[in-house]
C-alpha positions in Angstrom: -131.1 -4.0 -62.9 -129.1 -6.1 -60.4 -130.9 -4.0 -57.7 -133.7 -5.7 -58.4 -132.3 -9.3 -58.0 -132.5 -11.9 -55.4 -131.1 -14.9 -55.2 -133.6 -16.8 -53.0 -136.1 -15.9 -56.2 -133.6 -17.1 -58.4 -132.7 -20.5 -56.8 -136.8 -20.9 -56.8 -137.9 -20.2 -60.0 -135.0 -22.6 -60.7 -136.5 -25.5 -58.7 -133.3 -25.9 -56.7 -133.1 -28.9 -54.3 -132.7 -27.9 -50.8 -131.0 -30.9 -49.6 -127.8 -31.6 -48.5 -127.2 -27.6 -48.0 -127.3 -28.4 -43.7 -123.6 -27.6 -41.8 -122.7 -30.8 -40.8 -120.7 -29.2 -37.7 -119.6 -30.6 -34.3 -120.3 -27.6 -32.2 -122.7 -24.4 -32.7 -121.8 -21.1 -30.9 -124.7 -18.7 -29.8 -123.8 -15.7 -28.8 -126.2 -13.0 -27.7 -125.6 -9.9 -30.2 -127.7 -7.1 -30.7 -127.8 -5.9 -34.5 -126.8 -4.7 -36.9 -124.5 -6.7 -37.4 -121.5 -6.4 -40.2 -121.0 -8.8 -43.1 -118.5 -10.4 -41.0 -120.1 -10.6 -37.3 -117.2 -10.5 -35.2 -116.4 -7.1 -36.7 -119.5 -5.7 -35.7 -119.8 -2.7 -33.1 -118.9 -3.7 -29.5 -117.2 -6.3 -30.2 -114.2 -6.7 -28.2 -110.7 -7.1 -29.8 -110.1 -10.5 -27.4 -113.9 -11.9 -28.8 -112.2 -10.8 -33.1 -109.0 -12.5 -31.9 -110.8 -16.2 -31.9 -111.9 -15.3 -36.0 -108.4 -16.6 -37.0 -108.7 -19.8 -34.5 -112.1 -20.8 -35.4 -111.5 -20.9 -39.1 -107.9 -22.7 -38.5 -109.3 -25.2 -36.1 -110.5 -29.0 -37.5 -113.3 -29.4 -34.3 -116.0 -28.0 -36.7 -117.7 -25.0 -35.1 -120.2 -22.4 -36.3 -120.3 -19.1 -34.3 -123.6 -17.3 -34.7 -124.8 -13.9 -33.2 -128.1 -14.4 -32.1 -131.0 -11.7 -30.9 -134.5 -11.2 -29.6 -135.7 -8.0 -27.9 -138.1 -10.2 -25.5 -135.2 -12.0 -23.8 -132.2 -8.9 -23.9 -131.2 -7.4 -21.3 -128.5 -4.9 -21.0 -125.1 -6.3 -18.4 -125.9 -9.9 -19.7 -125.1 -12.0 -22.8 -126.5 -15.4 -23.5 -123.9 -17.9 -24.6 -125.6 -21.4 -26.1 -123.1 -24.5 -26.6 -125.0 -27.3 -28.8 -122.3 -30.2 -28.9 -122.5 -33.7 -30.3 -122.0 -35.6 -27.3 -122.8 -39.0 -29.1 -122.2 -40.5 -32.0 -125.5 -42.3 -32.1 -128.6 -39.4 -31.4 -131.2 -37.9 -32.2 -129.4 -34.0 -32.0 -127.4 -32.0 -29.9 -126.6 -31.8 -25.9 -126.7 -28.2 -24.7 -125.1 -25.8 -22.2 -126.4 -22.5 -21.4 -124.9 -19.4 -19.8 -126.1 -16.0 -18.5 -122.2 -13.8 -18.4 -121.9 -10.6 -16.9 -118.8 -9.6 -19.2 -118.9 -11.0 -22.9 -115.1 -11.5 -23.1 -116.1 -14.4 -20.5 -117.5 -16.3 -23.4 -113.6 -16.4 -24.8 -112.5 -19.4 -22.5 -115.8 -21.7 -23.4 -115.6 -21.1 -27.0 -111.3 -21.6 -26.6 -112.6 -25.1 -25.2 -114.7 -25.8 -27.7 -112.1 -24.7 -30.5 -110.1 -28.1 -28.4 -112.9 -30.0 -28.0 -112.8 -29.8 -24.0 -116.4 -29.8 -22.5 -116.5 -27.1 -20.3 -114.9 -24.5 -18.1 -115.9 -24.2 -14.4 -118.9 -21.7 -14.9 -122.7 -22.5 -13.7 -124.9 -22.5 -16.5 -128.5 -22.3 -16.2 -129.1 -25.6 -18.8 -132.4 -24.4 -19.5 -134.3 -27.1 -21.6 -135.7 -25.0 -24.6 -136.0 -25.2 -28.5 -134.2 -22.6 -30.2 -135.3 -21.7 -33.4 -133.1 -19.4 -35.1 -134.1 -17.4 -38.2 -131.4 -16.0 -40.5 -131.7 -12.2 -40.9 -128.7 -11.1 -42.0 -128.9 -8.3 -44.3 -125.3 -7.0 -44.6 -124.2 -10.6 -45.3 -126.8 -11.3 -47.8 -130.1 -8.6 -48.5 -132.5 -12.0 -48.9 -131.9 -12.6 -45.3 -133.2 -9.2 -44.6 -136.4 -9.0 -47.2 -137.7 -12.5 -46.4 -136.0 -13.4 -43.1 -137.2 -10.8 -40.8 -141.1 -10.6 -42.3 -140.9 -14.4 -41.5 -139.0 -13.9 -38.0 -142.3 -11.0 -36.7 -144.2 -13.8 -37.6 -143.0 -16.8 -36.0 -142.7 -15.2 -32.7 -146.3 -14.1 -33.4 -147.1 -18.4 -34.2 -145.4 -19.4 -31.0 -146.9 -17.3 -28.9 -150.3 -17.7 -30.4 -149.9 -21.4 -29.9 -148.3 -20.8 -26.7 -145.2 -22.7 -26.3 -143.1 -21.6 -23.8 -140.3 -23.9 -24.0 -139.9 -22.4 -27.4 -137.6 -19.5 -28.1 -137.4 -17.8 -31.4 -134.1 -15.9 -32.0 -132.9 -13.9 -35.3 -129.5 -14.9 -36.2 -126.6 -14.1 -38.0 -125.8 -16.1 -41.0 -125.5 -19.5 -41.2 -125.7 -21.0 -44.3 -128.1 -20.8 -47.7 -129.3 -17.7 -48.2 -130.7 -18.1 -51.0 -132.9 -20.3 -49.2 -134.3 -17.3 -47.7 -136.0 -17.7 -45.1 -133.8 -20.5 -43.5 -134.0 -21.4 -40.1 -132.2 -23.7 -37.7 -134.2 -25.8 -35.3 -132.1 -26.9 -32.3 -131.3 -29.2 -30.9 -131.7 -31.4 -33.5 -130.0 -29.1 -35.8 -132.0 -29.5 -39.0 -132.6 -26.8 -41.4 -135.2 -25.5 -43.3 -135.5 -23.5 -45.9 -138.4 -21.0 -48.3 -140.5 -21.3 -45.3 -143.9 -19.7 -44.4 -146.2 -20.4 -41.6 -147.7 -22.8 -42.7 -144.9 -24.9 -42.8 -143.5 -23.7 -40.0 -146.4 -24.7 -37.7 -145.8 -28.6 -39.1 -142.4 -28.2 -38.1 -143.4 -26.7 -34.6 -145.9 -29.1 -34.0 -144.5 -32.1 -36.0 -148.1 -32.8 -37.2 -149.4 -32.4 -41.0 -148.5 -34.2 -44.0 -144.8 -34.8 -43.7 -144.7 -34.8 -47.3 -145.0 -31.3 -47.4 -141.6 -31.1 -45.9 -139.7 -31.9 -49.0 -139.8 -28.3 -50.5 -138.6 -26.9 -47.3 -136.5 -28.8 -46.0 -132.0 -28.9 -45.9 -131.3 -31.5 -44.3 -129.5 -32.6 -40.5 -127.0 -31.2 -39.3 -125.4 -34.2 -38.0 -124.8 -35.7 -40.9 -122.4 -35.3 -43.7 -123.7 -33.7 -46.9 -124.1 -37.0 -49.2 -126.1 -38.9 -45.9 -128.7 -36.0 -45.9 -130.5 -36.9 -49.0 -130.5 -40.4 -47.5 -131.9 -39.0 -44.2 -134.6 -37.5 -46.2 -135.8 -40.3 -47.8 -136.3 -42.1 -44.7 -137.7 -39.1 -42.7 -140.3 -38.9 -45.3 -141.0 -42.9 -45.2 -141.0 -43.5 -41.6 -143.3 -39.8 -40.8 -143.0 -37.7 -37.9 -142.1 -41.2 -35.8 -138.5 -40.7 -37.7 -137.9 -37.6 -35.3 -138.0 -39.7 -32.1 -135.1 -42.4 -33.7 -131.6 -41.9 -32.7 -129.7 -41.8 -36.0 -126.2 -42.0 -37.3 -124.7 -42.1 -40.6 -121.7 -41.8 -42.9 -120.1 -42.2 -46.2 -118.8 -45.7 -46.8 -117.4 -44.7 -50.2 -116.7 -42.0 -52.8 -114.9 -41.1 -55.6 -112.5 -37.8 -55.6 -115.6 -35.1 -57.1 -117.6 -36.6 -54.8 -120.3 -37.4 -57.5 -120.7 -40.7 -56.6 -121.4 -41.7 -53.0 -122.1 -44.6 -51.0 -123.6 -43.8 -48.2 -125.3 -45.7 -44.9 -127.2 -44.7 -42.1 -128.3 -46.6 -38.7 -131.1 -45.9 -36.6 -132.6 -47.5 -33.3 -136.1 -47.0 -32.6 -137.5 -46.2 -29.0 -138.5 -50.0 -29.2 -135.1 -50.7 -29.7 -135.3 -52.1 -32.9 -131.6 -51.6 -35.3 -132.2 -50.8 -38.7 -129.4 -50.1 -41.8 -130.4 -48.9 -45.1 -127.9 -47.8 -47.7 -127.5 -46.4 -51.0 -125.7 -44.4 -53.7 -125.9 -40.9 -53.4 -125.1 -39.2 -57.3 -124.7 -36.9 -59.0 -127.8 -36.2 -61.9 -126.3 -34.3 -64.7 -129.9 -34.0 -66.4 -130.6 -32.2 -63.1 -127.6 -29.7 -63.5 -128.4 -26.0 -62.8 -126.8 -22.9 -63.8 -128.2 -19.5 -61.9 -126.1 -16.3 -59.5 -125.4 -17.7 -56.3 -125.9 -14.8 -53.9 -127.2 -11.3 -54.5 -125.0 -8.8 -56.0 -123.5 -11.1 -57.9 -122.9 -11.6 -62.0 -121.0 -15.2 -62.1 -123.3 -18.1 -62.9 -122.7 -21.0 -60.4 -123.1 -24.7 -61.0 -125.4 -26.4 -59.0 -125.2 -30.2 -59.1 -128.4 -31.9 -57.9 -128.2 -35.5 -56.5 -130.2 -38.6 -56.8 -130.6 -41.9 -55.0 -129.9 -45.3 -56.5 -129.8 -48.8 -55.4 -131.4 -47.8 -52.1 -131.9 -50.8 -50.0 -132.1 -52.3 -46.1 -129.4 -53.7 -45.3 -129.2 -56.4 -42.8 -126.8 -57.0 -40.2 -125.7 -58.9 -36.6 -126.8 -56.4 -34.2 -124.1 -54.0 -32.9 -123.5 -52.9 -29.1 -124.7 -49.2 -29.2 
């Protein structure tokens, strides 16, 4: 019987929200991995031990890093490893800086990602600083088998969409996981760093394109990675009043209070429009217990989980002398 269970079909028929499910993280790791790949990546085949020696670091360290194992067939080639740094260079943006290398040995990947760990931006090695979109699509069966039945169908055909529509600057990569799986299929679209969940192509090509109703987002979308957990159901709210305009603001956010469970939340964000113009709006961010859901977290799995879902109160602008930024 539990063979025949998914979570991703669970958390739907459940009407979970997406939001606030984004890795607010300072740094994202892309390593170029061929699959399979194990449950835990860095114990995958070929690894090497001095690569599964950072496992311990990475989960000690406080600098907020995701490592993900990342693969497509089109760009591979054997002798070379693609290693992606996204960083948060400043406070106030509207995603992620980027550094790109092409290294002959993977071990040589150790040193960058050991800076990273310290938050030192970069060892002395040329990257190529391609400027692309990478669009990563989780499809990580051993971690999660959702990743597997809807993330790969999806991955064939978003490589299929790009091309079709014949963006080169894009780059469509399957990844390792990352987050929500039963939000299968999610997807990370960097730089920015938002993510998206229970996508198909039609959805996808709005997000591509940033054209379409941007109401439609709302079922599909996690939230920004640059923000913390609570500000993402803010962000949302303003994404979907301010349209596809809200993707060309440079944004920043954070909690201004909470209590200790973290079901009440007052949150704020900032944002300057390419006109310059400073904006604030604020709100509470809580917790709606007539919203509470009960349903197994991941496949394989008996335990029901509690799911909290969140609503907005009191949202408001908020007005202020303007700030040096």
């Amino acid at each position: 019987m539990m063979n025949n269970f998914f979570c991703a079909e669970e958390s739907c028929q459940a009407k979970e929200d997406l939001i606030g499910t984004a890795l607010n993280r300072q740094y994202y790791v892309l390593i170029e991995v061929p699959p399979p790949w194990t449950s835990q990546p860095l114990n995958s085949k070929g690894i090497t031990k001095k690569l599964q020696n950072l496992q311990s670091t990475i989960d000690e360290s406080e600098c907020s890093l995701r490592l993900v194992f990342i693969y497509n067939a089109n760009y591979y080639q054997i002798g070379q490893t693609h290693l992606i740094i996204y960083y948060q260079a400043e406070e106030l943006s509207s995603g992620y800086s980027k550094k790109e290398y092409i290294l002959s040995d993977i071990d040589d990947a150790v040193p960058i990602i050991e800076n990273c760990i310290n938050n030192e931006l970069f060892v002395d090695v040329e990257d190529t600083n391609i400027q692309t979109r990478d669009l990563l699509v989780c499809t990580h069966g051993s971690h999660d088998k959702c990743c597997a039945k809807y993330g790969i169908p999806f991955y064939r055909q978003a490589l299929a969409t790009v091309a079709n529509l014949s963006l080169s600057h894009v780059r469509v990569w399957q990844s390792s996981h990352f987050g929500g799986h039963r939000f299968a299929p999610t997807m990370i679209d960097l730089p920015t760093a938002r993510y998206y969940g229970r996508l198909d192509q039609k959805s996808f090509i709005s997000i591509l394109t940033q054209t379409g109703d941007i109401q439609s987002l709302k079922s599909v979308y996690r939230g920004w990675g640059i923000l913390p957990w609570q500000v993402q159901i803010l962000e949302r709210e303003l994404m979907l009043k301010y349209g596809w305009d809200w993707f060309n603001y440079q944004v920043k956010g954070c909690v201004i209070e909470q209590n200790e469970d973290e079901t009440f939340n007052q949150v704020e964000i900032t944002f300057i429009t390419p006109d310059d113009l400073v904006n604030h709006y604020r709100c509470n961010v809580i917790e709606d217990e007539s919203k509470t859901l009960f349903f197994r977290s991941q496949c394989g799995q008996d335990e029901l989980i509690k799911f909290s879902q969140f609503s907005i109160t009191d949202l408001g602008k908020v007005n202020k002398n303007l700030v040096t930024v």
